[in-house]
N, C-alpha and C positions, 0 to 999 in steps of 0.2 A: 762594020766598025762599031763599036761599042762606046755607048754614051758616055760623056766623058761626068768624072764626079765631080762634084760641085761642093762636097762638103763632106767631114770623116764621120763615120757611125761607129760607135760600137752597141753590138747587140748583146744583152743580158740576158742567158738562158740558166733556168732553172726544174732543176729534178726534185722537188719540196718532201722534205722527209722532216721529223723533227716527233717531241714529244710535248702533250698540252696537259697542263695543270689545272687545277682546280682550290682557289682559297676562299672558302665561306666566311660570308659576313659575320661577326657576332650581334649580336641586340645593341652592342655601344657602339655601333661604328667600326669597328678595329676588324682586322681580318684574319683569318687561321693560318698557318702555315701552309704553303702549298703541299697538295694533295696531286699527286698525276695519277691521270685516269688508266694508263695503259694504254694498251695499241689501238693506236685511233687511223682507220682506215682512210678517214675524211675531217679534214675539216679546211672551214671557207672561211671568206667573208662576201659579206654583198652588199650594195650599196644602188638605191634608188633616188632619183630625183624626183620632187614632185615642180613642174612649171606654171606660172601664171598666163596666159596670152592672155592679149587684148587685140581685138578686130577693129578698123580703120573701116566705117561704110561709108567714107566720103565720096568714090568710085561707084562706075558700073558694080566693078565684084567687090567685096571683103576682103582685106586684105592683112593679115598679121602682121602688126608695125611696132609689137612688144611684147619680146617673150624672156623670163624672167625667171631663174629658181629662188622659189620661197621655203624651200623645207628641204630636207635629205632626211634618208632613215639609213640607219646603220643594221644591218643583221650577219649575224655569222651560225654556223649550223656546223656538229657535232659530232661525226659517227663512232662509235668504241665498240669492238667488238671482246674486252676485257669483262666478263662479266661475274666481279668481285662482289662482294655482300655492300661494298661502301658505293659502288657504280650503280648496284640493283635499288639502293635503299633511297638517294637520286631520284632515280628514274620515277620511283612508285610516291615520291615526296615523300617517304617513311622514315622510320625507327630499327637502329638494328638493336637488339634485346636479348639479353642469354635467358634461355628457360630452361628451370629444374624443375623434373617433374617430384610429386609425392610420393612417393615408395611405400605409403602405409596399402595394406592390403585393401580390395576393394569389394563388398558383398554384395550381393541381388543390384548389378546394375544393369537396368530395365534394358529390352530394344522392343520400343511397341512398335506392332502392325508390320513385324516381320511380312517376309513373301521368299517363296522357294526364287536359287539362283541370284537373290541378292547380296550383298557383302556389307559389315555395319561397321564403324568405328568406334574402337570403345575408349573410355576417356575422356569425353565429350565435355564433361561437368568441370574435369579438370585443365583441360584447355581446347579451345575449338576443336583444335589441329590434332585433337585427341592424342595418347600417350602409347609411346614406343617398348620394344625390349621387356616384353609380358611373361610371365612364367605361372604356374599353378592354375591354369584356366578348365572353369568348369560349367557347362553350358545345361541349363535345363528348360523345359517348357513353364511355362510362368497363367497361374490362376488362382481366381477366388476359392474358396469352399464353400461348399452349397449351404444354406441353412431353410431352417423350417419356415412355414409360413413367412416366404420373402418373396415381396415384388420383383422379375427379372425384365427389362428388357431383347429386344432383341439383337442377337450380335455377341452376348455377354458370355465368356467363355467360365467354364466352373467345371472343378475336381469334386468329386464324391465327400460328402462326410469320410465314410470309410474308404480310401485309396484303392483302387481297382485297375490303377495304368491307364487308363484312359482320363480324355477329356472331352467336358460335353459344352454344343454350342446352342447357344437358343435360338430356338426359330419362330415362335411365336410367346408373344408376350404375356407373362400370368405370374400368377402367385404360388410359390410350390406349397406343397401340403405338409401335412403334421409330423409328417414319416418319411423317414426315406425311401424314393420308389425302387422298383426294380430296375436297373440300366439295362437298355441294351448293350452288348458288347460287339456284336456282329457289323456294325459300319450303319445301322438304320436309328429310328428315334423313340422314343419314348415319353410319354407324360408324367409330369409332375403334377399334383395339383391343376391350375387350370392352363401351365406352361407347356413349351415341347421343348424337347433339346433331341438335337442330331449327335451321336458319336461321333467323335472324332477319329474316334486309335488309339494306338498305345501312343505314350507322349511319354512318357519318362524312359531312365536310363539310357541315355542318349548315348549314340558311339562317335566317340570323334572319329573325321576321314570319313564316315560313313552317312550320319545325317547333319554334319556341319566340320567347318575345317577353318581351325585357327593359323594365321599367320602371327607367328609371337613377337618378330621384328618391328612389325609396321603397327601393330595392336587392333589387329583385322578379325572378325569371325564373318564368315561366310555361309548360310544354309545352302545345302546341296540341293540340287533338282530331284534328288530321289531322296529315302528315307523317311522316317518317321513325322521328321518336320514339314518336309513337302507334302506327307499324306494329309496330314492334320490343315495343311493351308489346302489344299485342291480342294478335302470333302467342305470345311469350311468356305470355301469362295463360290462352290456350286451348291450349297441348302441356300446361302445368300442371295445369288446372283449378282455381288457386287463384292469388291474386298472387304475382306475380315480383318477385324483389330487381333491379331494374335500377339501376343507376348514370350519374350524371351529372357529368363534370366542369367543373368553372369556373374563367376566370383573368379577372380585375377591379383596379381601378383603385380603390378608397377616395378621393373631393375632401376635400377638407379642410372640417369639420362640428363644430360644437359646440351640442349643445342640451339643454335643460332634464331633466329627469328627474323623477318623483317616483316615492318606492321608499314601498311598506309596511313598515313596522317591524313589532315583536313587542309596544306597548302598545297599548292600547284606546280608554286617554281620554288628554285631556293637564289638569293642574293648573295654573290660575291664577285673573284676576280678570275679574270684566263690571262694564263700565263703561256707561252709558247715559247719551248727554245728548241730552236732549228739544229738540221744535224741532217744536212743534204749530201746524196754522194757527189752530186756535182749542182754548182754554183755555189754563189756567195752566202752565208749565213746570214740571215736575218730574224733577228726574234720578234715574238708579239706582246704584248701587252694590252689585256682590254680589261682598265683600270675599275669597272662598276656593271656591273650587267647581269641578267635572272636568266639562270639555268632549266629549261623546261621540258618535259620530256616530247616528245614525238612520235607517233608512230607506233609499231607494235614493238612488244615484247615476246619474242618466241621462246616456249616451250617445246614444239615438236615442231626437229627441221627434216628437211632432204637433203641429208651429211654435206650440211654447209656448216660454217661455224656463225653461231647468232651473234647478233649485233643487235645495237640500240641507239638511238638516233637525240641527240640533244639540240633543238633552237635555244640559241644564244640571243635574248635582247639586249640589245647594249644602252646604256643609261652615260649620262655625265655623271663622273662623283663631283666635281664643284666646277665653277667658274674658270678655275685657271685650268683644268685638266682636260686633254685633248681625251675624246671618246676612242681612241686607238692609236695605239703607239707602233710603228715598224722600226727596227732599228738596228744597225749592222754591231760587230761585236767591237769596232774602233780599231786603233790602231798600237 
């Protein structure tokens, strides 16, 4: 026989679906228009008590004779897997910024201390992020000219007075002489005055593909493992036995390029409002409201996934905006 009821229930089930906004504070107070973030996987709220007890040792045992909430904390948390320039710039507390690169042609722009097998960015001077869409690239080995009676140290790479396709690297320290010595060209060393220098190789007329390879999209040159450049780095990093300062120079072309940016700033969170309006396939609509609260990022930001789709995680602190305003609003859409 089955207990008999005592009283009617009805039970409220809910399949929570909906879309969560975003309106940033201004500097006066006032708020922007809502902004929605896109498809947000998750988002909560949560709610802690913190309680005061007080123990009673008038007894054998202690006994809790007052337990009291003195505080609540509100938090709600974020998830978007929308990963828009205005969601990313968020996340990183930054700035989104259009850059135009310079298109004036660029000459002897340096890459010291090459090494074979590495790959350099050019553009550097003109934004970190160095510059895209390159054309006329022409890559050559980069050195002093020897002169007379001059202190060298060692390390110090130098070209002939008269050009002979090589370059030579010092290996021990001196003054070269009045005249120009005779080089070696054979791969061994020779003295100057009271210096030495190791040949390097032939260093000039470089083949692109061969001893370096530009990427003219991304404004990449890369030395190859073989060729001329890698020769002149091996014999140089073994008369050393440590790496050598070798140098490379570049002349390029900048196309004409404008593209997005986002920069980190120096804050943490950003201050505004969340908005939520519900849009469940089943149950009652209820929207949200959380009238004052700092948007903070959380957690990682991926770059390389395992063909999942990235996401990024927002903690919501929630704040009072004044006295009369509830820190959370739920509210059905009336009637």
């Amino acid at each position: 026989m089955a207990a008999p009821s005592t009283y009617t229930r009805s039970n409220v089930y809910k399949i929570p679906k909906g879309q969560v906004a975003f309106q940033l504070r201004r500097a006066d107070g006032s708020f922007e228009g809502m902004r929605f973030l896109g498809n947000c996987p998750a988002f909560d709220l949560s709610v802690e008590t913190e309680n005061y007890q007080h123990t009673n040792s008038e007894g054998g045992l202690n006994t809790i004779d007052l337990d009291v909430p003195i505080s609540v904390t509100r938090a709600s948390s974020i998830t978007v897997d929308n990963m828009s320039n205005d969601n990313l710039a968020v996340f990183i507390a930054g700035t989104i910024e259009d850059f135009t690169q310079d298109t004036t042609a660029v000459t002897n722009e340096a890459i010291t201390g090459y090494q074979a097998s590495r790959t350099y960015q050019l553009g550097e001077s003109q934004s970190v992020s160095g510059v895209r869409n390159i054309g006329s690239v022409t890559v050559d080995f980069s050195a002093a000219t020897r002169a007379n009676s001059t202190a060298y140290t060692v390390g110090t790479v130098l070209f002939p007075t008269t050009p002979n396709a090589h370059a030579y690297l010092c290996t021990v320290a001196g003054t070269t002489g009045g005249t120009e010595p005779t080089y070696n060209v054979a791969g061994s060393t020779h003295t100057d005055g009271t210096a030495t220098f190791q040949d390097l190789g032939v260093v000039t007329s470089l083949t692109a593909d061969t001893d370096y390879v530009v990427d003219t999209t991304l404004g990449l040159v890369s030395v190859q493992p073989t060729g001329k450049l890698a020769n002149a780095y091996s014999a140089a990093k073994t008369a050393l036995g440590s790496e050598p300062t070798l140098s490379l120079s570049v002349d390029d072309t900048p196309g004409a390029n404008t593209r997005t940016q986002i920069k980190t700033g120096s804050a943490g969170s950003v201050e505004g409002r969340i908005r939520f309006l519900a849009d469940n396939p089943y149950g009652d609509q209820q929207d949200v409201c959380i009238p004052l609260c700092t948007l903070k990022p959380s957690g990682t930001l991926p770059f390389v996934g395992e063909g999942e789709v990235a996401a990024i995680t927002f903690d919501v602190g929630i704040s009072l905006l004044n006295n009369s305003t509830p820190a959370v609003i739920i509210e059905d859409r009336g009637a």
